[in-house]
N, CA, C and O atoms as CSV, one atom per row, in Angstrom:
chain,resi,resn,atom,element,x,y,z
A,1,UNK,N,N,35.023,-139.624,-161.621
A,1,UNK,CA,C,36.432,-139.472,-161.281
A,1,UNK,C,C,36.626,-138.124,-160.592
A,1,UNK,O,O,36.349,-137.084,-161.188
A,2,UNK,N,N,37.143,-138.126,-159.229
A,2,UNK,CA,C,37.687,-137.064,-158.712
A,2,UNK,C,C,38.552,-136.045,-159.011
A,2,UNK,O,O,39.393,-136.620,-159.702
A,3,UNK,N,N,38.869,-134.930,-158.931
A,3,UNK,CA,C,39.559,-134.224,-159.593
A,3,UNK,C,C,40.955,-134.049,-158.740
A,3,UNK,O,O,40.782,-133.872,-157.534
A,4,UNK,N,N,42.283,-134.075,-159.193
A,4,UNK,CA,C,43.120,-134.559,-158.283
A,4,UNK,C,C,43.437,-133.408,-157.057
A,4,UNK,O,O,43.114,-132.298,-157.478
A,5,UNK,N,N,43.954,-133.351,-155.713
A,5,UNK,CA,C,43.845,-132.655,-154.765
A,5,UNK,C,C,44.785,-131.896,-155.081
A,5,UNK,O,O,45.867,-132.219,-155.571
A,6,UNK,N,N,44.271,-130.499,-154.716
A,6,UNK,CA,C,45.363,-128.940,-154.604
A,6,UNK,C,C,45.891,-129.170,-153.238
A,6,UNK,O,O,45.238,-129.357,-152.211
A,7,UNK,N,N,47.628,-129.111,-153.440
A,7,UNK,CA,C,48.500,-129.039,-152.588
A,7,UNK,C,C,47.909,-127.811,-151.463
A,7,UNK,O,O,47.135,-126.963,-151.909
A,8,UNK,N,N,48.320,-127.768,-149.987
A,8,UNK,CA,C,47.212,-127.129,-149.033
A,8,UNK,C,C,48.303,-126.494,-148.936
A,8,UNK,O,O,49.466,-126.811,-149.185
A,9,UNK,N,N,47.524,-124.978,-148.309
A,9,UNK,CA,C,48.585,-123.548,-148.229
A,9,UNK,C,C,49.967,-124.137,-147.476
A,9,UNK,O,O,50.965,-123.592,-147.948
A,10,UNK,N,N,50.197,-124.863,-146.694
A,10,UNK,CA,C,51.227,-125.205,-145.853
A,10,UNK,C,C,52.660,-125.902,-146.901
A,10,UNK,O,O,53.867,-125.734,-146.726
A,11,UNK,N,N,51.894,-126.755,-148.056
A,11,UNK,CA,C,53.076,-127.528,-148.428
A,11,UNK,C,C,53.231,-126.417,-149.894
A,11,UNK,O,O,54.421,-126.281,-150.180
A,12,UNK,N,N,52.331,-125.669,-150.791
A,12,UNK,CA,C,52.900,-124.611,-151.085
A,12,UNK,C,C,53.811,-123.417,-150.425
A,12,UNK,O,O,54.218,-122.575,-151.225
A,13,UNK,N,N,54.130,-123.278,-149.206
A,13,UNK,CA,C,54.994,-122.561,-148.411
A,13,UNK,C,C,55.809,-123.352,-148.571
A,13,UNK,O,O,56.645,-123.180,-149.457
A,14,UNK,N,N,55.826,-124.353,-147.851
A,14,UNK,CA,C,57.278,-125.403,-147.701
A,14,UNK,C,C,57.882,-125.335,-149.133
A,14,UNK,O,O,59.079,-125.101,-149.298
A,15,UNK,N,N,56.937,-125.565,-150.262
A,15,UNK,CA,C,57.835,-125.560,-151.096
A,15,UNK,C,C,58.891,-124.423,-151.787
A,15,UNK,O,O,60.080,-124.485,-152.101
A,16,UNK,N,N,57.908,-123.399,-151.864
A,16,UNK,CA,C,58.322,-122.392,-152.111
A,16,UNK,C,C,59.626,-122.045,-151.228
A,16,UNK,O,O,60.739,-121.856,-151.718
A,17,UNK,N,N,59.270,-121.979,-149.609
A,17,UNK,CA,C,61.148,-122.162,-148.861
A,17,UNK,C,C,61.888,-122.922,-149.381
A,17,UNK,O,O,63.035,-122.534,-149.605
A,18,UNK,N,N,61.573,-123.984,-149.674
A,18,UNK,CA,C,62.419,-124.956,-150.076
A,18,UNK,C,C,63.372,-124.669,-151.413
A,18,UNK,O,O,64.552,-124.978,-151.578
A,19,UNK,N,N,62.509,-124.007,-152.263
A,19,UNK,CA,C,63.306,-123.294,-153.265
A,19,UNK,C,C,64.426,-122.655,-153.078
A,19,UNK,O,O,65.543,-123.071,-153.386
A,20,UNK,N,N,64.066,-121.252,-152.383
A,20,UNK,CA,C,64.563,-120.776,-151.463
A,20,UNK,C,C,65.841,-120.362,-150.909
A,20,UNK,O,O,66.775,-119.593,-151.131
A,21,UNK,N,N,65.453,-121.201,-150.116
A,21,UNK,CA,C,66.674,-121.897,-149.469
A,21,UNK,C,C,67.706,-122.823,-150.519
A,21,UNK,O,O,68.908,-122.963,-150.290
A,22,UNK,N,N,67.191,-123.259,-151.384
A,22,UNK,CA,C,68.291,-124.242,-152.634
A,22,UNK,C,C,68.988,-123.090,-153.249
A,22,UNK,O,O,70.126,-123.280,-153.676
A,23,UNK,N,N,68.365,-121.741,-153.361
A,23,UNK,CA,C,69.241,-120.740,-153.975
A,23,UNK,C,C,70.146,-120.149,-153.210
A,23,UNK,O,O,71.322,-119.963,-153.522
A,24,UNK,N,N,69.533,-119.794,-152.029
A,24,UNK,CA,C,70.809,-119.263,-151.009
A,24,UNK,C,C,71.902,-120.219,-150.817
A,24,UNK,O,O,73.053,-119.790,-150.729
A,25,UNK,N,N,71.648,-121.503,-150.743
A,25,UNK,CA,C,72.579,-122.601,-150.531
A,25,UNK,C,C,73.778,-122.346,-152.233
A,25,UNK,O,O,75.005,-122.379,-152.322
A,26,UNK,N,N,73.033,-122.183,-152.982
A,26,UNK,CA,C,73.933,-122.406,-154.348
A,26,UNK,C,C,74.499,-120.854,-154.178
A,26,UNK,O,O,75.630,-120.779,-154.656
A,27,UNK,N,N,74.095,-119.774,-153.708
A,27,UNK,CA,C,75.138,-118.644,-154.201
A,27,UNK,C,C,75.899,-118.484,-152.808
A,27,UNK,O,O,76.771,-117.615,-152.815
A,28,UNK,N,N,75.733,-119.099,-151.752
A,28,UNK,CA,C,76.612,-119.048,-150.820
A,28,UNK,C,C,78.089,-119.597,-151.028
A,28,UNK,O,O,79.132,-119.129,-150.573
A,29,UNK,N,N,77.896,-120.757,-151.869
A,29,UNK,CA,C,78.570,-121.521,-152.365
A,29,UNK,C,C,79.695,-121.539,-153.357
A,29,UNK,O,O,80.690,-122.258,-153.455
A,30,UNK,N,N,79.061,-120.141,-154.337
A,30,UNK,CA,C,79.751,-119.482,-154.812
A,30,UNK,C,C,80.433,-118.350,-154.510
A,30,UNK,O,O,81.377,-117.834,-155.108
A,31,UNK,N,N,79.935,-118.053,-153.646
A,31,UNK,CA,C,80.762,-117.070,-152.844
A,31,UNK,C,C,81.687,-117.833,-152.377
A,31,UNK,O,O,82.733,-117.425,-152.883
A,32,UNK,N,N,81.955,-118.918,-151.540
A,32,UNK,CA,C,82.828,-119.448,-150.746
A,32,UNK,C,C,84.094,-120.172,-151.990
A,32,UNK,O,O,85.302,-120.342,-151.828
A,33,UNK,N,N,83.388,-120.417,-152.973
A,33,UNK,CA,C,84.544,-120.825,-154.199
A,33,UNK,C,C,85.241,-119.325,-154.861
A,33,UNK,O,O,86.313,-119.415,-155.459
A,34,UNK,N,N,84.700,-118.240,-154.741
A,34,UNK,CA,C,85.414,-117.269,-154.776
A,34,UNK,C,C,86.311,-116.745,-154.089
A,34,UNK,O,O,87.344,-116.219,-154.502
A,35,UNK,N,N,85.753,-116.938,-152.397
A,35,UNK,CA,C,86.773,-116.347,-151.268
A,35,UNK,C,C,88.009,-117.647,-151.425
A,35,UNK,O,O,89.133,-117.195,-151.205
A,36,UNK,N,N,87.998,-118.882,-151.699
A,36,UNK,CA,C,89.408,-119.525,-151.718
A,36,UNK,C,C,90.121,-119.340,-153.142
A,36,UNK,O,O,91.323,-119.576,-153.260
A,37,UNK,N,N,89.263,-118.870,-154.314
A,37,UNK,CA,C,90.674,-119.255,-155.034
A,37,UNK,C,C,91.142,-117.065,-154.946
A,37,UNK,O,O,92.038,-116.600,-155.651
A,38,UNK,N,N,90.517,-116.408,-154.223
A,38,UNK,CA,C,90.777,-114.602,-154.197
A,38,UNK,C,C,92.240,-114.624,-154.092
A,38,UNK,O,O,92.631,-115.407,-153.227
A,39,UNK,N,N,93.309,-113.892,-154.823
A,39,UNK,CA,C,94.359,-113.586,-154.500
A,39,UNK,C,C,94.691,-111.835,-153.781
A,39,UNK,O,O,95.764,-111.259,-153.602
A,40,UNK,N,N,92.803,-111.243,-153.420
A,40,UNK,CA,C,92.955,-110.088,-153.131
A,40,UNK,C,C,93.900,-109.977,-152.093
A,40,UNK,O,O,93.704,-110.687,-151.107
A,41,UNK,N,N,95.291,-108.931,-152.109
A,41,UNK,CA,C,95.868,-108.569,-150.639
A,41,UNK,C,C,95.222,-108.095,-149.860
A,41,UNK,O,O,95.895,-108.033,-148.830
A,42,UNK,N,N,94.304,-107.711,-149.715
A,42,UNK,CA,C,93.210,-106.902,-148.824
A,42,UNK,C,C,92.375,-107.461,-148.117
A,42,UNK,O,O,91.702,-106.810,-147.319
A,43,UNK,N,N,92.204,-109.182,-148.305
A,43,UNK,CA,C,90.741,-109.284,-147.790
A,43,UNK,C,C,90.861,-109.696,-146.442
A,43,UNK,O,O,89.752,-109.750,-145.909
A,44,UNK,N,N,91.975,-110.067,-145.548
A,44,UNK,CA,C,91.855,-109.436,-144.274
A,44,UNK,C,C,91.125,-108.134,-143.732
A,44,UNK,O,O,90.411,-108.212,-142.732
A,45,UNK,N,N,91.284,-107.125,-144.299
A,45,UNK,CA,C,90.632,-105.224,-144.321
A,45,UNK,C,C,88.999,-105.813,-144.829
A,45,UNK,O,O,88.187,-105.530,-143.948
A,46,UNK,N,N,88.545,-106.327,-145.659
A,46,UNK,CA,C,88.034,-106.378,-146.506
A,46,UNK,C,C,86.469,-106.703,-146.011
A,46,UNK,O,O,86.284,-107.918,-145.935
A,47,UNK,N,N,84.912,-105.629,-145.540
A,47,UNK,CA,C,84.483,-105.764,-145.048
A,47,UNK,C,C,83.495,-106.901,-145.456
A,47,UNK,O,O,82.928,-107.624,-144.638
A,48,UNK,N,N,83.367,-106.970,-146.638
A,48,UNK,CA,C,82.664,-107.723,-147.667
A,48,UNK,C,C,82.845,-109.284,-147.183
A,48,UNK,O,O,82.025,-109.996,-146.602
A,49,UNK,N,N,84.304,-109.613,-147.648
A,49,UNK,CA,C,84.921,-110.907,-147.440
A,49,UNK,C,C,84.669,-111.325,-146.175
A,49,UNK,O,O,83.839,-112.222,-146.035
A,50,UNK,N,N,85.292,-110.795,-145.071
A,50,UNK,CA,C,84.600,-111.009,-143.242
A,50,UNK,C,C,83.101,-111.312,-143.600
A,50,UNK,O,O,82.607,-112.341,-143.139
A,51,UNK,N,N,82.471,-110.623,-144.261
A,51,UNK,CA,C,81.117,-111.135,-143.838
A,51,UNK,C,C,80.454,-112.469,-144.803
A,51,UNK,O,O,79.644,-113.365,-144.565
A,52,UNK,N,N,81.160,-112.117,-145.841
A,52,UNK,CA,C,80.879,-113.723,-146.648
A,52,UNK,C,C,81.747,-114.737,-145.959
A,52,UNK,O,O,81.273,-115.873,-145.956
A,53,UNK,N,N,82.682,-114.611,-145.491
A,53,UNK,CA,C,83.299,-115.938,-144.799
A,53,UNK,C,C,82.392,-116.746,-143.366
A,53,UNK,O,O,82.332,-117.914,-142.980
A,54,UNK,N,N,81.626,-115.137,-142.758
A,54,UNK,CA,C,80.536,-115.771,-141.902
A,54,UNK,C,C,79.319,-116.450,-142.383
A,54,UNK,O,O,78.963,-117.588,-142.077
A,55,UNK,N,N,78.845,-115.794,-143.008
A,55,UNK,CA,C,77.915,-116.357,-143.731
A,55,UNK,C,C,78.553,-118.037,-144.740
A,55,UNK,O,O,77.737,-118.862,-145.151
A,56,UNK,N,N,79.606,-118.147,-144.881
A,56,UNK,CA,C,80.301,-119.505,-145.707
A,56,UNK,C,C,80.259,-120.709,-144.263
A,56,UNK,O,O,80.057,-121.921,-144.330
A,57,UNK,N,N,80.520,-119.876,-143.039
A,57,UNK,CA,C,80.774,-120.677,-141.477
A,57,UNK,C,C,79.241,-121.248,-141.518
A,57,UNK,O,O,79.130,-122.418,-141.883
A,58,UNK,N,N,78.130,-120.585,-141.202
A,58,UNK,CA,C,76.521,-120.939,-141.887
A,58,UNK,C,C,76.156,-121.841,-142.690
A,58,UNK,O,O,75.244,-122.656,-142.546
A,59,UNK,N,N,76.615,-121.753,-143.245
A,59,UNK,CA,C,75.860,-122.274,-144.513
A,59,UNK,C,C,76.936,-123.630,-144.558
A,59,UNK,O,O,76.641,-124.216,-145.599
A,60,UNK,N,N,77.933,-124.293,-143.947
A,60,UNK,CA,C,78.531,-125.251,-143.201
A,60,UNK,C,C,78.111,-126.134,-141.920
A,60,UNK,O,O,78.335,-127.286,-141.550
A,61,UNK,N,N,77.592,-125.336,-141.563
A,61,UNK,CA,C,76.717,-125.459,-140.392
A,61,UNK,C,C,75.495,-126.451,-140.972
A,61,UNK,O,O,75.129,-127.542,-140.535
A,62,UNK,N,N,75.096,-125.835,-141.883
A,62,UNK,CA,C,73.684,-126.012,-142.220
A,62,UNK,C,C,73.942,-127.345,-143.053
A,62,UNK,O,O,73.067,-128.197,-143.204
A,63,UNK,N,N,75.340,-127.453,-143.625
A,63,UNK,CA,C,75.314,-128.395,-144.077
A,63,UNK,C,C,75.076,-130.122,-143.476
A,63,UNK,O,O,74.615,-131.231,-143.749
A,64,UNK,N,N,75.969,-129.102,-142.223
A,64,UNK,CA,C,76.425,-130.569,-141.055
A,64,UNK,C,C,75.136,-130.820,-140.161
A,64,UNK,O,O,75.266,-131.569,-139.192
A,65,UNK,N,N,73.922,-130.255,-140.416
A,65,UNK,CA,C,72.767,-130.648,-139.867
A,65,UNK,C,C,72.227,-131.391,-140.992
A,65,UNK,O,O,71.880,-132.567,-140.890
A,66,UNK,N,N,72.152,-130.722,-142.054
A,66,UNK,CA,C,71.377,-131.899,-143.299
A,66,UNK,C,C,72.054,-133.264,-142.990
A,66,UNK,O,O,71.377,-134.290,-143.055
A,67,UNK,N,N,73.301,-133.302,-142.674
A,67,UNK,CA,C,73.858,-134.681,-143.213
A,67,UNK,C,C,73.886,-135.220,-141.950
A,67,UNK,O,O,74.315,-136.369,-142.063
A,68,UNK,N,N,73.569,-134.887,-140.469
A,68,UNK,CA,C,73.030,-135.089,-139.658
A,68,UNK,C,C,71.162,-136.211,-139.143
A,68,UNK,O,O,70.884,-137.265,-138.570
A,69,UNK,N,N,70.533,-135.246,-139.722
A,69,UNK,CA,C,69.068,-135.285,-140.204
A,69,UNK,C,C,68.832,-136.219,-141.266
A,69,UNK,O,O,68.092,-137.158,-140.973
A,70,UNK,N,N,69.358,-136.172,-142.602
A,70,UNK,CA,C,69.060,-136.072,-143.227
A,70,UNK,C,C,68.791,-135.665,-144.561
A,70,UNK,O,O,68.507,-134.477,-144.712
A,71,UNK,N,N,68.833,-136.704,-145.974
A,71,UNK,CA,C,68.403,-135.171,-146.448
A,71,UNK,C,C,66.683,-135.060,-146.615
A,71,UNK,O,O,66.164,-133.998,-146.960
């Protein structure tokens, strides 16, 4: 009996991105459930918020290609 095959350096990478990427996807996510329910007056000014709302535009993006593609 053969001994069963070690996954090859390529699909240990993939997976490991794949992880990854499932975490950035989940705290982006939470960020973006934070920026709608924020009652901060500030976050117009707010350099933080501008840049999580880009990064929320992204990660929308990314969504509308998965469901595009695939999952």
């Amino acid at each position: 009996m053969q001994p069963p095959a070690q996954p090859s350096k390529q699909d240990v990478v993939r997976d490991e991105l794949s992880k990854i990427i499932s975490n950035i996807l989940v705290k982006s996510q939470e960020i973006g459930f934070e920026l709608v329910v924020s009652e901060c007056p500030n976050m117009s000014k707010c350099p933080i918020a501008r840049k999580s709302k880009e990064l929320i535009k992204e990660l929308k993006a990314l969504f509308e290609l998965r469901e595009k593609f695939g999952r």
